[in-house]
C-alpha positions in Angstrom: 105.5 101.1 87.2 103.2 103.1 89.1 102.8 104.5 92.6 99.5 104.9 94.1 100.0 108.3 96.6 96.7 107.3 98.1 98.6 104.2 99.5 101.5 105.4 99.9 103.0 106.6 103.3 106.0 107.5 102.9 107.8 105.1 105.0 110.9 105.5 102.6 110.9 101.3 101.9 111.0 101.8 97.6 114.2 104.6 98.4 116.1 102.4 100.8 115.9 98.8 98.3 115.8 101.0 95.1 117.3 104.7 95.4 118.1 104.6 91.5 114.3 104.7 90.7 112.4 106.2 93.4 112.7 109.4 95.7 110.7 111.4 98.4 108.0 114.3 97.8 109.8 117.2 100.2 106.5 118.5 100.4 104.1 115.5 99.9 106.0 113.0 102.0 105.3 110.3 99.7 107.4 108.5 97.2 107.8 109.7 94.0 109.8 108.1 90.5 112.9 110.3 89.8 113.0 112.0 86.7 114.8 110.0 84.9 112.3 107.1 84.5 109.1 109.3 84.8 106.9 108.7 81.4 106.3 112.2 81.1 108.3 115.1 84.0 105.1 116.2 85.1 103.8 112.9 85.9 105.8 111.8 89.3 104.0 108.7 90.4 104.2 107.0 86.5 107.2 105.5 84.9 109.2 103.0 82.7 112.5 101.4 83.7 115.2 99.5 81.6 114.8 95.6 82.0 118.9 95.7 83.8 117.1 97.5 87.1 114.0 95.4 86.9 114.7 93.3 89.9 115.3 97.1 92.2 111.7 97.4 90.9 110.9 94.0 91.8 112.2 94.5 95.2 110.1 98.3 95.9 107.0 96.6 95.0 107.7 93.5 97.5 108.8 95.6 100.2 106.3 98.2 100.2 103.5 97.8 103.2 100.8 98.9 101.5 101.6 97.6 98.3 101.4 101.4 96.6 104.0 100.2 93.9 102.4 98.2 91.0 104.7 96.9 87.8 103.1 98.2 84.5 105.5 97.7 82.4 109.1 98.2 80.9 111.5 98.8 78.5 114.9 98.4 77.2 117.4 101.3 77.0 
């Protein structure tokens, strides 16, 4: 998955259907992919999710107004 911060305006949608996977920027004020699933721990707007919390990821992307999320890809744990 992948979060586009130009898009993004951190209305908090992707945190409220899928808190697992995606967080806040403090500073920022934009969503960001918790560590956990980033691709690398630099990279905060990149990531790759097991296939069991596909559907969260399904939902973020949905939900989002101004359709920052994008699916990329995935993998199994």
């Amino acid at each position: 998955m992948k979060i586009d911060w130009k898009k993004c305006i951190g209305c908090m949608s992707c945190v409220a259907v899928c808190p697992e996977v995606f967080d806040i920027d403090e500073n920022e004020q934009r969503a960001i992919i918790k560590e956990r699933y980033r691709r690398t721990l630099q990279d905060f707007t990149t990531g790759m999710v097991p296939s069991s919390i596909m559907e969260c990821i399904k939902d973020a992307v949905e939900i989002c107004p101004t359709s920052a999320i994008t699916m990329v890809g995935s993998k199994e744990e």
